[in-house]
N, C-alpha and C positions, 0 to 999 in steps of 0.2 A: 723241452728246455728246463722244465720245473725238476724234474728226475734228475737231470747232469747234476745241476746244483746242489742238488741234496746229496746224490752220494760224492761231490767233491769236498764235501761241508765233512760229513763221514769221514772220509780221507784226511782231512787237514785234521778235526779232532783224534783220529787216529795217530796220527804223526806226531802231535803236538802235546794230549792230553788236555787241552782246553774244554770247554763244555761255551758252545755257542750257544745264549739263549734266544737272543735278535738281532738278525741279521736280514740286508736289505737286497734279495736274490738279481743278479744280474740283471740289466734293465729294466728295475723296477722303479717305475717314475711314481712314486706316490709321494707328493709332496710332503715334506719332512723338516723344515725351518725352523729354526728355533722361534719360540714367540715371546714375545715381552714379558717380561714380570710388570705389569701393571701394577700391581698393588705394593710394589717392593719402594720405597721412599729413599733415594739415593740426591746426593750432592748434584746442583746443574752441571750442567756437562756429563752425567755420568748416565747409564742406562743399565736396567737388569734383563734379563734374559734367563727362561728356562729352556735347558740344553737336555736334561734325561727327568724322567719322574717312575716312580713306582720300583725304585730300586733298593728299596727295602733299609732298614734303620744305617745309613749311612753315618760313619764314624770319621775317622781322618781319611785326606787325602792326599795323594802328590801329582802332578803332571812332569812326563815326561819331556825331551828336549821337542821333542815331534808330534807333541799333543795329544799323546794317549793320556789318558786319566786312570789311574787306579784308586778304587774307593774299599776299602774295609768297613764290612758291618759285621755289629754288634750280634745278631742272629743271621744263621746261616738260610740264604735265598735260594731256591734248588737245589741244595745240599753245598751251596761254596758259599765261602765266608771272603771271596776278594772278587772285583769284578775288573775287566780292563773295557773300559769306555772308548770308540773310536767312532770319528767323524769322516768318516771313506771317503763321502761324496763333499763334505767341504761345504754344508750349506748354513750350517754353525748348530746342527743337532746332529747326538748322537744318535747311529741307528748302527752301533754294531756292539752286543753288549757278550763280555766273555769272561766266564765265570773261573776260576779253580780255586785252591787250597779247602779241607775240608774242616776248616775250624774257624769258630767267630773269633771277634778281638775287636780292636780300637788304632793301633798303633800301625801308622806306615811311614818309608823312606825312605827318597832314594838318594844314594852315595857311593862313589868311588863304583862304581858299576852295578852294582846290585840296586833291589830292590828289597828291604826288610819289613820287615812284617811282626807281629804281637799276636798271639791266643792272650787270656786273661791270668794263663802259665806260664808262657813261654814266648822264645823270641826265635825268626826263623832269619834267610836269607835265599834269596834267590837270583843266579847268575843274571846278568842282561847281560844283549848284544849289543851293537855301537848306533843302534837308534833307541835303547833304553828298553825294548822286548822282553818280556821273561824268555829264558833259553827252556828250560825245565819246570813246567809249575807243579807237575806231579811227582817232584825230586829235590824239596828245599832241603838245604843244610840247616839243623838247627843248632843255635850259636846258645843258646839258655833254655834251662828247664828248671822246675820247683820253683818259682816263686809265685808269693804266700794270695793266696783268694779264697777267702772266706764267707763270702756271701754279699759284701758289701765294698760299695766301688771296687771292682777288682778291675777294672780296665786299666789296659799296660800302655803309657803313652810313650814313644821314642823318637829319640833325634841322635845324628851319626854326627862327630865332630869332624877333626882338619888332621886328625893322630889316632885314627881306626880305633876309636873310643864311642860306645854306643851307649847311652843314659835309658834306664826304664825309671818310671814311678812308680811305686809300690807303695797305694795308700794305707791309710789308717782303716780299720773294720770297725774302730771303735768309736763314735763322734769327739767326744772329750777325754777319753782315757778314763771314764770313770767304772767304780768297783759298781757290778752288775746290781740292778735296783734302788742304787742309792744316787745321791749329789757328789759322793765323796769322791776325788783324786784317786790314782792307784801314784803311789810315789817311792820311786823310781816308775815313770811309766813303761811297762814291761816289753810295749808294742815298738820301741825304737830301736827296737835289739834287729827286727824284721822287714819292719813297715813304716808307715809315713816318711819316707824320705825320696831321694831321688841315689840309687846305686849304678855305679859306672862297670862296665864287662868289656871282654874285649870282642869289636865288631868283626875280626879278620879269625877268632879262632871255636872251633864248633867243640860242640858238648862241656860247655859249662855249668854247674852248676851256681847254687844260692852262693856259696859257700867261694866261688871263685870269684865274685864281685866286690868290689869296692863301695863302702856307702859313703859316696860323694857327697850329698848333703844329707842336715836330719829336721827335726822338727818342721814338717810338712805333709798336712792334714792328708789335702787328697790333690794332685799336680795332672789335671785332664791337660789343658792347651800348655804347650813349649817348643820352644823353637830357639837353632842357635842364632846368635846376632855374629853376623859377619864382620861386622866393624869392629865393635868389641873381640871377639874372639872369644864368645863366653856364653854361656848358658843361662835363658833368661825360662822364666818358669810362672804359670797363675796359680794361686792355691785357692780351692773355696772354702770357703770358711767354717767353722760349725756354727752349727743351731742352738737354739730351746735352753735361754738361759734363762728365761722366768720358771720354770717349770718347778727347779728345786729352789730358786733362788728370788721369786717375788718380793723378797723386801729389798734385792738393787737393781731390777729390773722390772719394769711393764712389759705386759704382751706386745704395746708398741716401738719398746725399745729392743724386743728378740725380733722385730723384725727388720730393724733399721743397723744390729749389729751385729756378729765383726764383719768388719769391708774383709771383700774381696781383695785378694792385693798380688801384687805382680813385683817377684823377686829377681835380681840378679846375684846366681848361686855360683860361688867356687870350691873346689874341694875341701871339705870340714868346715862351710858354714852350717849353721843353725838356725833357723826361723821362726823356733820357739814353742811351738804347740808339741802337746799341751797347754802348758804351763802359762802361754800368754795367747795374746791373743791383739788386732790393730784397728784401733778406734778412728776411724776416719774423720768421724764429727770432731773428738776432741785434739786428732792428730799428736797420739801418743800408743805407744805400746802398754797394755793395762795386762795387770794378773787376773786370769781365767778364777771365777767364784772356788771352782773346784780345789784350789790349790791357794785359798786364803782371799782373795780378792773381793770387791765388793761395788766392781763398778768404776770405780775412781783410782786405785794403788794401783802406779805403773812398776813393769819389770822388765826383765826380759835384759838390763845392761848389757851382756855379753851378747845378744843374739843382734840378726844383720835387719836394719830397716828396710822395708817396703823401697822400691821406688816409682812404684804407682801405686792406689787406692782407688776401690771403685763400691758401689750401693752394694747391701748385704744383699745375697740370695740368688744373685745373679745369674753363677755358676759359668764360669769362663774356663768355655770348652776347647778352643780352640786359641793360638795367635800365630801367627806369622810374620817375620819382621820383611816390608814392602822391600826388594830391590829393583824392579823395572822404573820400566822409562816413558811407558803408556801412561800413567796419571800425574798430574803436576807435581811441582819440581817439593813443594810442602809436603809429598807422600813420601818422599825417597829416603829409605832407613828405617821411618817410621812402623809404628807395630797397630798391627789390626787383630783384634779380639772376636771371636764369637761366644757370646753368651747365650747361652742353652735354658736359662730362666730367668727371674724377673724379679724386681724392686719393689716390694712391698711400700716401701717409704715413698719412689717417685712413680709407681702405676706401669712402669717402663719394663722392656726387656725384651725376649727375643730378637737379639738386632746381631748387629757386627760395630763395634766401636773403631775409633781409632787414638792412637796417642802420638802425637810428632814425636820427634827423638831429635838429639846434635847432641855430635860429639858421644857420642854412645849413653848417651842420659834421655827422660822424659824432657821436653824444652817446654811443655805447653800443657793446658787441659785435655782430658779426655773429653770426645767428643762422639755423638752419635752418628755412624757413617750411612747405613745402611739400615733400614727402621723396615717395624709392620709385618714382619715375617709372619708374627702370629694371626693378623687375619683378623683380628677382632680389637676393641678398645679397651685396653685393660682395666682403667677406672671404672668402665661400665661394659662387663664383655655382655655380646649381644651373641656367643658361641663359643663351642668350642677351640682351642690353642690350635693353628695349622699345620705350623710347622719349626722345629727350633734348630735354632743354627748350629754346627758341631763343629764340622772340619773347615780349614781356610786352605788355599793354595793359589800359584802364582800359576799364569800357563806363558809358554816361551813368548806371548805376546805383550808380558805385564798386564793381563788382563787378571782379575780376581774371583778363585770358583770357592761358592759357598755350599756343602752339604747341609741337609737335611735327615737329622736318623727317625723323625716321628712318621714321615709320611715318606721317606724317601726323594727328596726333590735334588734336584741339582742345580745352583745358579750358577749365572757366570756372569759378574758386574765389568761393564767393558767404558773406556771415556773418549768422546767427541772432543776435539778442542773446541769450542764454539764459533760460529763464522761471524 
């Protein structure tokens, strides 16, 4: 029996090109349930659950309409950089895990039939069938090539609009734009010409270059989590912040104020906005845009006039890897619209981090505070860790149930946060 299966396993990656790495051979009753995330801290009513582990640094993800999961990581796991996660037997864990493309990256999603894809170069596309399948995974069309990675965050985050318009981020290499060894500005910052922004290509036509992209927005450090807002019709983006502004600059900064500044902040971009960075930078505490030390500032001189405000702020340092704007119908009616964050590091200022936040929304606006949804990922207490970090949230996604799957890229983990109405 154990022979049939293998060489039919043989067979189908022959036909297919996939590369099976587990899978659960015909009448294999080995108990396989997903089990609690015990230590995951979620709202009543709500319950977590680990669905896959050991799938190596997990980056973004999508589910498809029929519950496959495809997850991108940042290093390649048996030589594939994308994996398609399925639950055969239906007992809410994966046990069928199927690897291809042979490049890492960050960036997935799927629209208008395909599923697309990101290298830290490049952006790909690959056909599906009408239950969302890759048709060809050893045969992507690639839609963009050259864009710029230098060593630092080169990871390509994307999102497909409603008008076969495909958004990458193409961050900054450089934390503040300053001239090499010094405090000083480079002015004109010369990296806007390349980098820090968010450039729009078109999602239906292959072999693009840098050079055929549009820079849809500019001034934006580094844009890991984004996601379109459907209500809006618009492109909503997290930027994290820079660093290390006592380092040149101790007389308008303490060590405790680089660590408490700039917020992270969550924009809504439309073509030829600005965000500012360099040149500025969004003070949460004093809730104003202030000039960056580099380019005259001192802590206090706001700037930035022309460039577009935040419409949320959150603790420096955080690193908001992910968001996804909620549209199911599994969690209460306060989720619907609303955007959920994962933060990939942690608040010096409030000891907090590794979580999944949330922010209500109405009317295509924040309505409410940010809130913590999802806590503890990391395993330890941050004021006082008592171990090592476990695991940090990266990618969000919705599954055709309104249920919510959180990736893991440090340890590989997979959740999937699911809600009870209470009886």
């Amino acid at each position: 029996m154990h022979k049939i299966v293998f060489r039919v396993t043989l067979l189908v990656t022959a036909l297919t090109g996939f590369t099976h790495t587990a899978a659960l051979a015909s009448g294999d009753t080995t108990p396989n349930a997903a089990k609690p995330a015990v230590d995951i801290k979620v709202p009543a009513g709500f319950s977590a659950a680990i669905v896959a582990e050991d799938l190596g640094p997990a980056r973004h993800i999508v589910v498809s309409k029929t519950g496959d999961i495809y997850v991108k990581l940042s290093k390649l796991k048996d030589g594939k950089g994308i994996y398609r996660l399925r639950d055969t037997n239906k007992d809410g864990s994966i046990d069928e895990k199927t690897g291809f493309g042979d490049y890492p990256g960050t960036g997935i999603y799927i629209k208008n039939g395909y599923l697309y894809t990101s290298s830290n170069t490049s952006v790909f596309r690959y056909k599906l069938n009408d239950k969302e399948e890759v048709l060809q995974p050893d045969q992507p069309e690639t839609l963009v090539t050259g864009l710029v990675a230098k060593g630092r965050d080169e990871s390509k985050s994307i999102v497909v609009d409603n008008q076969q318009h495909i958004y990458v981020n193409v961050a900054s290499y450089n934390d503040a734009c300053r001239e090499p060894g010094t405090g000083k500005g480079m002015m004109p910052c010369p990296l806007l010409d390349s980098a820090a922004g968010i450039w729009q290509f078109r999602a239906d036509r292959q072999n693009q270059t840098y050079g055929d992209g549009i820079k849809y927005a500019t001034g934006l450090k580094n844009v890991v989590g984004l996601d379109w807002n459907p209500k809006t019709n618009t492109l909503f983006v997290m930027q994290h912040g820079r660093g290390q502004f006592h380092d040149f600059y101790p007389q308008y900064y303490t060590p405790q104020q680089s660590g408490q500044l700039p917020a992270e902040t969550m924009y809504e971009v439309r073509k030829g906005d600005d965000a500012g960075w360099p040149y500025i930078y969004y003070d949460h505490i004093q809730k104003k845009k202030i000039l960056a030390p580099e380019y005259g500032g001192d802590g206090k001189k706001t700037g930035g006039a022309k460039t577009i405000d935040p419409v949320a702020a959150f603790p420096a340092h955080m690193g908001p890897n992910g968001l996804l704007f909620y549209t199911g119908t599994m969690f209460p009616e306060r989720y619907r619209n609303g955007a959920f964050i994962a933060f990939h590091g942690q608040s010096p200022e409030l000891k907090k981090g590794y979580m999944v936040a949330f922010v209500p929304f109405k009317n295509g606006k924040p309505s409410g505070p940010w809130e913590i949804f999802a806590d503890n990922f990391a395993g330890t207490d941050l004021a006082k860790p008592t171990g090592p970090i476990q695991h940090r949230p990266c990618g969000l996604a919705q599954g055709p149930d309104g249920s919510l799957y959180v990736t893991d890229d440090l340890n590989g983990t997979l959740y999937q946060i699911s809600y009870a109405r209470p009886q």
